[in-house]
Backbone bond lengths (Angstrom), bond angles and torsions (degrees), N, CA, C in turn:
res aa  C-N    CA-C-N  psi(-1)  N-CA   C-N-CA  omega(-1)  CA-C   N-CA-C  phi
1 X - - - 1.461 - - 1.534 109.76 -
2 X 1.391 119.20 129.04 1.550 120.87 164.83 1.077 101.26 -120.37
3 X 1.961 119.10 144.98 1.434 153.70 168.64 1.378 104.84 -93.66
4 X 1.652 120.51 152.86 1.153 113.60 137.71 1.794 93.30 -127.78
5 X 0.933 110.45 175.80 1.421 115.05 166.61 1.675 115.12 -149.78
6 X 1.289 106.62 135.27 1.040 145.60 -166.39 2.073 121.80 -101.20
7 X 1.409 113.38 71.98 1.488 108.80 -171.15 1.256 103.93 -71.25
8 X 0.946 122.08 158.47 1.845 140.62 -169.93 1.917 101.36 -71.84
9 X 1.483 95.89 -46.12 1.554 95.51 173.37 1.988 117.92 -69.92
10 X 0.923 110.72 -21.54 1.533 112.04 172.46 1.533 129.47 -87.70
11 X 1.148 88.70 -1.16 1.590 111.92 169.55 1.953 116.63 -69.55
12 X 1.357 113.80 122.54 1.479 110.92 -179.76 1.403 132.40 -43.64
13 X 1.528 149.35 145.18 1.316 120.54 -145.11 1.627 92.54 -157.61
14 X 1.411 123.11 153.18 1.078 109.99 -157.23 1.721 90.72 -170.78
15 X 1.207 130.71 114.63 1.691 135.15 -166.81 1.805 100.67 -126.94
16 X 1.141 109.15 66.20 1.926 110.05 167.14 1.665 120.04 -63.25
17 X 1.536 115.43 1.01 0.926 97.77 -178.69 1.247 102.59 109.66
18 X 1.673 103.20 -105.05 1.913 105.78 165.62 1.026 149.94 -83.85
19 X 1.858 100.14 23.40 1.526 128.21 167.20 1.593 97.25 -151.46
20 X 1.193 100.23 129.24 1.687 112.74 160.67 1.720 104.00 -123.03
21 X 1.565 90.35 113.13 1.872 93.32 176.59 1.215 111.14 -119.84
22 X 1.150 113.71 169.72 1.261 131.91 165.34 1.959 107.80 -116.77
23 X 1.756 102.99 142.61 1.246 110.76 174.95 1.518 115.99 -107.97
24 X 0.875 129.22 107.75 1.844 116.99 175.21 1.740 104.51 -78.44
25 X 0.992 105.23 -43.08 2.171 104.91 166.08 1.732 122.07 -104.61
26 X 0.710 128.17 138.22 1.155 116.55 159.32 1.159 136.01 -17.84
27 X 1.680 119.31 122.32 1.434 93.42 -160.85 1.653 75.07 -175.17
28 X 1.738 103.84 137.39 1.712 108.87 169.28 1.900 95.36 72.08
29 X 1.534 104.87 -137.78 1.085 116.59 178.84 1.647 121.95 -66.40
30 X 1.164 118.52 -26.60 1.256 141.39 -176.69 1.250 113.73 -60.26
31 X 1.155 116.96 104.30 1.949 99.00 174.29 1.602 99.16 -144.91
32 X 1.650 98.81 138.01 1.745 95.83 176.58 1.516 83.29 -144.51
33 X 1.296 104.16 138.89 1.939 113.90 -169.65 1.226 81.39 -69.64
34 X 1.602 151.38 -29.40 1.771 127.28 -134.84 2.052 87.20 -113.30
35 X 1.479 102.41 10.93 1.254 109.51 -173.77 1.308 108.80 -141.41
36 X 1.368 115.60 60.87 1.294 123.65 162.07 1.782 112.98 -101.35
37 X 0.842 155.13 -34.47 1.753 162.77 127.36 0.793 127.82 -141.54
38 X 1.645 119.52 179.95 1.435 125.26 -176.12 1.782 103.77 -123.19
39 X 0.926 97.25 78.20 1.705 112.72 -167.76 1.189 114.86 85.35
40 X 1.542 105.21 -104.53 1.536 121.13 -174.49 1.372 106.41 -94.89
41 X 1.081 105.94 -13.35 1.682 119.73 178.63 1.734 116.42 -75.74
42 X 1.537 113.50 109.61 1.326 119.62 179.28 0.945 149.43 -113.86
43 X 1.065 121.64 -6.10 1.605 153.32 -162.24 1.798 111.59 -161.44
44 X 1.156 122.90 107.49 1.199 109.38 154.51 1.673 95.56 -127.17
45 X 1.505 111.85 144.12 0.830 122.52 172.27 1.576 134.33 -126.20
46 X 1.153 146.00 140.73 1.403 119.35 -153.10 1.919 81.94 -129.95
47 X 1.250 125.31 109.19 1.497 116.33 -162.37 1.807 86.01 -122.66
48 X 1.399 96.67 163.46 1.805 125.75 -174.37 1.789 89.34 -146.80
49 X 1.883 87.55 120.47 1.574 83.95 173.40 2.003 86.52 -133.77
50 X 1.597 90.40 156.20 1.370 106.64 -162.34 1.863 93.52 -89.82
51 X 1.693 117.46 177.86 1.135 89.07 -137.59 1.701 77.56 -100.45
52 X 1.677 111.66 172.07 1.307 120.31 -179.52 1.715 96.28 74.97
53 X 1.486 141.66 -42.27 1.861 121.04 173.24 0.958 113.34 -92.27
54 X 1.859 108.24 177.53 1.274 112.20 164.00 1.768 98.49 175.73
55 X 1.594 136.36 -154.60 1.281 136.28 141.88 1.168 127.15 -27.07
56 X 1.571 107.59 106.14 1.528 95.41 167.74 1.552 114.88 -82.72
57 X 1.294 125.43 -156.55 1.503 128.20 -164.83 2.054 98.32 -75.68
58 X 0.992 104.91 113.07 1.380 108.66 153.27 1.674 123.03 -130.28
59 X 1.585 110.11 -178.87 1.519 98.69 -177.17 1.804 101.39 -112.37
60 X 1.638 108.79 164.85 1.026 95.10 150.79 1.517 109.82 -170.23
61 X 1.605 132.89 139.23 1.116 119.75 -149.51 1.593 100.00 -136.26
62 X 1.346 116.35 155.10 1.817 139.30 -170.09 1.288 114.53 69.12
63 X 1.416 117.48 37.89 1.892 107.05 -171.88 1.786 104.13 -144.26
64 X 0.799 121.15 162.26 1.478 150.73 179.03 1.215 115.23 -84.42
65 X 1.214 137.15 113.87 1.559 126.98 -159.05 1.849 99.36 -146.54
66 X 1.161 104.58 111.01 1.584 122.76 -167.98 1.891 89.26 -116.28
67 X 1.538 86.03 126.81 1.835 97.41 165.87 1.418 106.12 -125.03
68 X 1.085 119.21 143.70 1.482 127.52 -171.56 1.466 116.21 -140.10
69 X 1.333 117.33 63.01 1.619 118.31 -177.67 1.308 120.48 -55.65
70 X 1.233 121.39 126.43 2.023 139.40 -171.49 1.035 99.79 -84.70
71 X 1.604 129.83 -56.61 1.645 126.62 167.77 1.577 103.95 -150.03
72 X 1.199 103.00 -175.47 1.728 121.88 -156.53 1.384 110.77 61.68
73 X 2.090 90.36 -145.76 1.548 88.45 170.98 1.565 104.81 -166.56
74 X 1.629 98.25 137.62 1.289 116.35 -170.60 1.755 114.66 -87.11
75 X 1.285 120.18 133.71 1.336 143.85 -139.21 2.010 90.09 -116.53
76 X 1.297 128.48 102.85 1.239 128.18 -172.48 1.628 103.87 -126.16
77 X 1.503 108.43 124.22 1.352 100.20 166.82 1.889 96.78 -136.04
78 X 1.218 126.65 -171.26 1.229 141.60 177.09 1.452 143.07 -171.79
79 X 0.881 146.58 178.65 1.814 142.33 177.32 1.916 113.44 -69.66
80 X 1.614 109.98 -19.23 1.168 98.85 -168.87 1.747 113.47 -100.33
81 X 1.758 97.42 6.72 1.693 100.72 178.09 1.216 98.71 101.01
82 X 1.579 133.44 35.48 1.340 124.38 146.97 1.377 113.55 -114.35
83 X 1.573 91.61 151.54 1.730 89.39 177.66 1.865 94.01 -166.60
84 X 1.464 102.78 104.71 1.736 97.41 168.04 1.685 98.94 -164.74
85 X 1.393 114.61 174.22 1.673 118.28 -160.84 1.661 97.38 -114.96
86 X 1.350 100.09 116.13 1.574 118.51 177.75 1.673 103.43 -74.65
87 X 1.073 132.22 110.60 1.008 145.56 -164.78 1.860 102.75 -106.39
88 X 1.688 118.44 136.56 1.808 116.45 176.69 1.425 111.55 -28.30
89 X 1.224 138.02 161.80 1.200 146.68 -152.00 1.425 130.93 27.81
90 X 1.527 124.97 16.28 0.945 141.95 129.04 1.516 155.34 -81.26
91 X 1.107 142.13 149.37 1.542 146.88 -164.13 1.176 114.41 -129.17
92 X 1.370 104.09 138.65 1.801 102.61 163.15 1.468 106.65 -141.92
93 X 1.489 108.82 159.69 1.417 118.49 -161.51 1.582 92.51 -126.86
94 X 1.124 141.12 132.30 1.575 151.63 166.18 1.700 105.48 -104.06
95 X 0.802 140.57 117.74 1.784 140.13 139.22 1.193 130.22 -70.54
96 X 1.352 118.18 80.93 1.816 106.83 -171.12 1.477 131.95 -33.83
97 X 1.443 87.42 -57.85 1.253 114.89 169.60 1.788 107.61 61.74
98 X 0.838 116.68 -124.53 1.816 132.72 -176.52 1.594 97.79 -55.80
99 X 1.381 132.37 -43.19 1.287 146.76 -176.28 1.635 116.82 136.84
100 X 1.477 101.16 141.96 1.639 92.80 -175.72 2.012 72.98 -154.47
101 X 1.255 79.16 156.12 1.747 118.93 167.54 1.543 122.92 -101.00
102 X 1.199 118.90 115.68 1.150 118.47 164.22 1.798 143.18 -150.07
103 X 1.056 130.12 160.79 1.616 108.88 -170.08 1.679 97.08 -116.81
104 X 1.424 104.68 179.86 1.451 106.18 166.15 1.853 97.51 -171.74
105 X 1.157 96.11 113.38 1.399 124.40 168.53 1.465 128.04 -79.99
106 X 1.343 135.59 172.39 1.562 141.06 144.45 1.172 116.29 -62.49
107 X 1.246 129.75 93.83 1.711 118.44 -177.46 1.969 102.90 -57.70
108 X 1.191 121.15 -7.52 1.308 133.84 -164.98 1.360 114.89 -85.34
109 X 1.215 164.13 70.70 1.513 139.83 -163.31 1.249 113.02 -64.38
110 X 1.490 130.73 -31.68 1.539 131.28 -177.89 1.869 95.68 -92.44
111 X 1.189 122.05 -83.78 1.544 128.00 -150.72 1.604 100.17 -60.78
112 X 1.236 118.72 -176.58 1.647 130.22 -166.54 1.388 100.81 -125.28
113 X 1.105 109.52 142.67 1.158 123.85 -175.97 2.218 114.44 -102.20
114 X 0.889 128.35 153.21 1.392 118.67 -171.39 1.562 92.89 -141.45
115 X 1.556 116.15 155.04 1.394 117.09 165.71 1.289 107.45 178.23
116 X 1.497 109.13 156.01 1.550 116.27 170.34 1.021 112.26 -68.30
117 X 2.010 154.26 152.79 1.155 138.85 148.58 1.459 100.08 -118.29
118 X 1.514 141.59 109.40 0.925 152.20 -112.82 2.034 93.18 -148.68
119 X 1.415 115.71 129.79 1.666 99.90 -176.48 1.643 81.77 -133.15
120 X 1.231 125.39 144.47 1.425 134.44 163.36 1.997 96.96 -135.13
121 X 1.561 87.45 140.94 0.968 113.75 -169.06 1.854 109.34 -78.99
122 X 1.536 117.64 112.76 1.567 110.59 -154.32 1.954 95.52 -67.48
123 X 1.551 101.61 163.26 1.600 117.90 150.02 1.479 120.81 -78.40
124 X 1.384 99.48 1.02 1.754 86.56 -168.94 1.419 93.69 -165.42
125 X 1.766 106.66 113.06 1.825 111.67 168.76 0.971 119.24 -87.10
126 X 1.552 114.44 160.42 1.399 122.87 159.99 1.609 121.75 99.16
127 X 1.446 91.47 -2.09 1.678 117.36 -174.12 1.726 85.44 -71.29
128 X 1.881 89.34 159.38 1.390 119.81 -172.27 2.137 102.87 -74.35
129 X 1.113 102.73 126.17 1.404 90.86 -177.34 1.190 122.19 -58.20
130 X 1.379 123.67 165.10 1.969 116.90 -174.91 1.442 104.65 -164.29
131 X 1.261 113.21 158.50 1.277 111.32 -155.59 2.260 102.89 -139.24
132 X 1.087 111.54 122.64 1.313 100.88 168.60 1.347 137.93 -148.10
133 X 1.134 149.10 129.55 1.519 149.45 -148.93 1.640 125.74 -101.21
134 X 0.410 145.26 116.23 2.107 126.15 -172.23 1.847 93.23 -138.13
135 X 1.382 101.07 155.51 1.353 137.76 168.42 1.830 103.03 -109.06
136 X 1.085 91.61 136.71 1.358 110.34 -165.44 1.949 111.95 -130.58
137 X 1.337 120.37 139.07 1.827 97.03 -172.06 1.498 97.68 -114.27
138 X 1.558 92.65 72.41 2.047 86.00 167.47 1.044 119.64 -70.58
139 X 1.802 132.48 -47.35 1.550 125.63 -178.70 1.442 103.54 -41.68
140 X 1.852 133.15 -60.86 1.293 107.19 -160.17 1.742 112.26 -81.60
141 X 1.653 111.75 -6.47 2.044 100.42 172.68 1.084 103.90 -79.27
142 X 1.288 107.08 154.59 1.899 137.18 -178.48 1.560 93.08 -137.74
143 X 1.763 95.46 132.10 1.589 103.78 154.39 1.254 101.56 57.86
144 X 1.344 141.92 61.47 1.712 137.29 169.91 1.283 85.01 -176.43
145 X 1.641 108.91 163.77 1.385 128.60 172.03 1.337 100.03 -108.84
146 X 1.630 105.30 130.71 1.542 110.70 160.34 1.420 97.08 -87.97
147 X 1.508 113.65 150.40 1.572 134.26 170.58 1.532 103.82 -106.45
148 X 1.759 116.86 101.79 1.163 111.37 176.28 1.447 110.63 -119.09
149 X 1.622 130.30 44.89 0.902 146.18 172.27 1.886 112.12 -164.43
150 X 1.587 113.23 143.94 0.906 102.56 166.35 1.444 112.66 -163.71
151 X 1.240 139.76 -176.70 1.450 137.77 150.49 1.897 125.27 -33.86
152 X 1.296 79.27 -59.99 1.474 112.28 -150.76 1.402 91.60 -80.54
153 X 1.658 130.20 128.51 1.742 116.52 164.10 2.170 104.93 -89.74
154 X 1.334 99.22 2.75 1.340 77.04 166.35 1.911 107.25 -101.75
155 X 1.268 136.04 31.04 1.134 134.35 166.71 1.570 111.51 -93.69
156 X 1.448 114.66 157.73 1.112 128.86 -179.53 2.268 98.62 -58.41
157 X 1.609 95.55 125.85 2.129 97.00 169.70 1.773 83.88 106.90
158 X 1.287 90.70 -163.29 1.431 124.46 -172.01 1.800 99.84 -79.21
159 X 1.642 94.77 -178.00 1.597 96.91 171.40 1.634 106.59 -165.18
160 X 0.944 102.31 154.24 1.295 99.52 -163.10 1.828 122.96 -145.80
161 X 1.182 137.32 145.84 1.880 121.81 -173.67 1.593 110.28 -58.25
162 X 1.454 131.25 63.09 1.411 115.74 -176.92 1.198 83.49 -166.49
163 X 1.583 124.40 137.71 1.194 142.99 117.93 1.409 114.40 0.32
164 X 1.385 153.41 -27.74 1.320 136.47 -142.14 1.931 97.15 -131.26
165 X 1.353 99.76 166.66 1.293 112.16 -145.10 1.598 88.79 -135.17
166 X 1.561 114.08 136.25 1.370 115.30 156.24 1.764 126.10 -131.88
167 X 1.384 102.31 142.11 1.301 88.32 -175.65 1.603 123.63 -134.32
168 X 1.403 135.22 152.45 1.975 101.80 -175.64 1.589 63.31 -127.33
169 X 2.171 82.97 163.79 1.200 115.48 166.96 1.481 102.40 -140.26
170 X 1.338 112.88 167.71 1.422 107.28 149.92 2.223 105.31 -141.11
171 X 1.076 103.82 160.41 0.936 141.45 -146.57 1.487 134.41 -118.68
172 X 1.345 127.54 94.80 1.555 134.45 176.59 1.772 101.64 -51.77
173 X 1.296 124.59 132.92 1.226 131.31 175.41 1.749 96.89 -59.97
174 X 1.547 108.16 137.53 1.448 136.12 174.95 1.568 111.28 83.84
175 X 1.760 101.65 6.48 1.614 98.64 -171.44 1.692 104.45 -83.62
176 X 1.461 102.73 129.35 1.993 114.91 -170.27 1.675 89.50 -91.37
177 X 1.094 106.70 168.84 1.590 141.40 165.97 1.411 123.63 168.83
178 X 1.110 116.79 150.47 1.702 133.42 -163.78 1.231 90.19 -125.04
179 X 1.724 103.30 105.88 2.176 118.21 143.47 0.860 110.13 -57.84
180 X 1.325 122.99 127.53 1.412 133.90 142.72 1.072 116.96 -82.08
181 X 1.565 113.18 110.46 1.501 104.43 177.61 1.654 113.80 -75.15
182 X 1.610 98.24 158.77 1.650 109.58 -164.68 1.796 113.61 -72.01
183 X 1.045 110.56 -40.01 1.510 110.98 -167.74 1.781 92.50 -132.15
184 X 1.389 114.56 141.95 1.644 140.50 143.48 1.169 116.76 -8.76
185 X 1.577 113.55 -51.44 1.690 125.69 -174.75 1.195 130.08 -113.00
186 X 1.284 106.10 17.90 1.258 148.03 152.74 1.214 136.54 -55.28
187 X 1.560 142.13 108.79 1.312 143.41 158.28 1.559 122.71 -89.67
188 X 1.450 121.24 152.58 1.764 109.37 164.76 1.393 90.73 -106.77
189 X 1.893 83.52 161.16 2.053 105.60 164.21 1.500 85.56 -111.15
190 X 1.222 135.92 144.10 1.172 138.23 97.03 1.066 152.91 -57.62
191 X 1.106 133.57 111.00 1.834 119.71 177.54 1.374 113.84 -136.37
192 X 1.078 114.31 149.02 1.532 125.40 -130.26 2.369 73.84 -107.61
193 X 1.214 90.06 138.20 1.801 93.63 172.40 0.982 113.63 -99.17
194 X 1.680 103.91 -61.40 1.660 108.81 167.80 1.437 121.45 -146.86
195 X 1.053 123.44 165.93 1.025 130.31 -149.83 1.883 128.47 61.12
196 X 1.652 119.03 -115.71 1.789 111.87 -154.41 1.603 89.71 -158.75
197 X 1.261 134.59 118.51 1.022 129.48 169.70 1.698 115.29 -145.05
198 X 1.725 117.35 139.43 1.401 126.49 -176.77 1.686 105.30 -66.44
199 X 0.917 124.63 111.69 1.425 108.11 154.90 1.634 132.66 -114.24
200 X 1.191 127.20 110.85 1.751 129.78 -165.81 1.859 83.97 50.98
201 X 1.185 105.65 64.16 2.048 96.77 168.02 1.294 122.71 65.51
202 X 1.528 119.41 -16.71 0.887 111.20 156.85 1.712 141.09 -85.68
203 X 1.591 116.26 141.47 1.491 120.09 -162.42 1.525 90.05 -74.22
204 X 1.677 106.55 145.21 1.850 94.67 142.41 1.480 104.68 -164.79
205 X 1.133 105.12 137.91 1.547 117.48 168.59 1.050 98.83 -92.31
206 X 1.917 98.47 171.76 1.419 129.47 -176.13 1.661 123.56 -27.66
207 X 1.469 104.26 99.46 1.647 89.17 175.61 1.928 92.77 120.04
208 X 1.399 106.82 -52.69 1.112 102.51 -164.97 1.378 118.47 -46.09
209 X 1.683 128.19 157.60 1.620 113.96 161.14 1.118 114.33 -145.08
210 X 1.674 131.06 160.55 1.338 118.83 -168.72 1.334 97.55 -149.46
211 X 1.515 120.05 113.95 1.523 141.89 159.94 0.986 127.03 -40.71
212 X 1.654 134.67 97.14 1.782 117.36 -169.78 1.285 100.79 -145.60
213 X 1.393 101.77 142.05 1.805 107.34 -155.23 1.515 94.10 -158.18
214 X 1.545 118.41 146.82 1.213 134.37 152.76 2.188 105.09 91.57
215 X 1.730 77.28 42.90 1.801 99.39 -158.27 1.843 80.05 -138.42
216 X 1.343 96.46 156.48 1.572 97.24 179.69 1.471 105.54 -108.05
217 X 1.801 118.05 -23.36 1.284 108.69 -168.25 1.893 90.04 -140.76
218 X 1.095 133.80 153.37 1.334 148.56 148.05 1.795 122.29 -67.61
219 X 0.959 139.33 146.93 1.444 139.48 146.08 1.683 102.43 -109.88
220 X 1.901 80.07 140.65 1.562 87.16 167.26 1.300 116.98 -157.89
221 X 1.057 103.41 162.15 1.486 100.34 -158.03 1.582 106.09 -132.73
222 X 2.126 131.42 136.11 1.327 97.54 168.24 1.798 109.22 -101.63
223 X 1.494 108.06 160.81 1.594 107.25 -158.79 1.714 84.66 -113.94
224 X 1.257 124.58 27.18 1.497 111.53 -174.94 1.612 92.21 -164.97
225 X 1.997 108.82 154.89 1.350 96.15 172.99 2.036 115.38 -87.49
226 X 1.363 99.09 171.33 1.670 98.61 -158.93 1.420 123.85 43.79
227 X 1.258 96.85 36.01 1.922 91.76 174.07 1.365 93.90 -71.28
228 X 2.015 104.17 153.75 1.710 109.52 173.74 1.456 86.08 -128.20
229 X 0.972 114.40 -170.22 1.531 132.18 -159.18 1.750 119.09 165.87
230 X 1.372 109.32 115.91 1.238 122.93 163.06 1.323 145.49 -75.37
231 X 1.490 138.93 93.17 1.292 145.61 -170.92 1.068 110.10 -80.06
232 X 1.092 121.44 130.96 1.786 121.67 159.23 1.421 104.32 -146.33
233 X 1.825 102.05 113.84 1.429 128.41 177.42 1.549 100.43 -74.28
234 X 1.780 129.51 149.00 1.067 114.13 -161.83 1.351 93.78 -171.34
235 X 1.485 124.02 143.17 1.123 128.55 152.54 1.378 133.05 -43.52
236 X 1.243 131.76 137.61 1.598 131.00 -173.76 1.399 120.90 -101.27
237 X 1.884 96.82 -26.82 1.664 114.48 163.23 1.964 77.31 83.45
């Protein structure tokens, strides 16, 4: 089994004013060679947009693009005829594919908006771009993983060109469970959202994340009540 771990404070950091982000890889100005990805995993981003800005229209093509808003609500339009506001407990999945354009704003002008911006590296280029949204009921699950990403579009969540799988839970403090990771060549990220959670022994608070690969199953544990926590099963290449 190999770890890497990832503290919330060593993460790349960047305050414009009308974005305060956080980088977990290199990304923009940010560059650390020992932080270029975690397989297929390329981008995680943990972004704060002030209210009324955000991305204006840019392009970007062959990648996997997972948004995951924490609170407010994110304002998405693009080149292929979408345009609606992903609101907390919702997800959306983009496929570049061939190339598509798109922005994403604060639907908010006063409050702040927060979200994951998430890039996985596709299995398959050149595909037609596609775009998709889901509602998800995390406030009322306890103690279970929702799966809001997957391979497969006939599985329960989104789906997407990659091998890799994502899932949130949240969590009664001292509640155990063992991931099984999905495929052989396969690594998980964890990262802890909120609250304190054990993972294979390792501690981590909010933000924190820890890389573990060449293991068939994870332990985890939460060390706080309503801890949530983000999985993403992933190719290692």
């Amino acid at each position: 089994m190999k770890t890497i771990l990832y503290k919330a404070e060593t993460r790349g950091h960047a305050n414009h004013g009308w974005l305060d982000t956080y980088h977990t890889f290199s990304f923009a100005r940010y560059y650390n060679p020992e932080r270029i990805q975690f397989g297929a995993l390329r981008v995680v981003n943990d972004d704060i947009l002030a209210g009324g800005e955000g991305f204006g229209t840019h392009p970007h093509d062959n990648m996997e693009i997972v948004s995951i808003p924490l609170y407010g609500a994110l304002e998405h339009k693009d080149s292929i005829g979408n345009g609606s506001v992903i609101l907390s407990g919702e997800v959306q999945v983009m496929s570049a594919g061939t190339g598509v354009s798109h922005s994403e704003f604060n639907a908010n002008t006063s409050d702040t908006v927060n979200f994951f911006q998430i890039w996985i590296l596709p299995n398959k280029n050149g595909v037609k771009p596609r775009y998709e949204q889901q509602k998800f009921d995390f406030d009322n699950t306890k103690n279970q993983l929702i799966q809001i990403v997957s391979p497969d579009p006939k599985d329960d969540g989104l789906w997407f060109y990659q091998n890799a799988w994502f899932n949130i839970g949240s969590f009664d403090r001292d509640y155990s469970f063992d991931y099984q990771i999905k495929e052989e060549n396969n690594g998980l990220f964890a990262m802890v959202i909120e609250g304190e959670f054990e993972v294979n022994g390792q501690k981590l608070s909010k933000r924190d994340a820890l890389g573990i690969w060449e293991t068939p199953s994870v332990n985890i544990i939460a060390k706080s009540e309503n801890a949530r926590i983000l999985l993403i099963d992933v190719p290692m290449f």
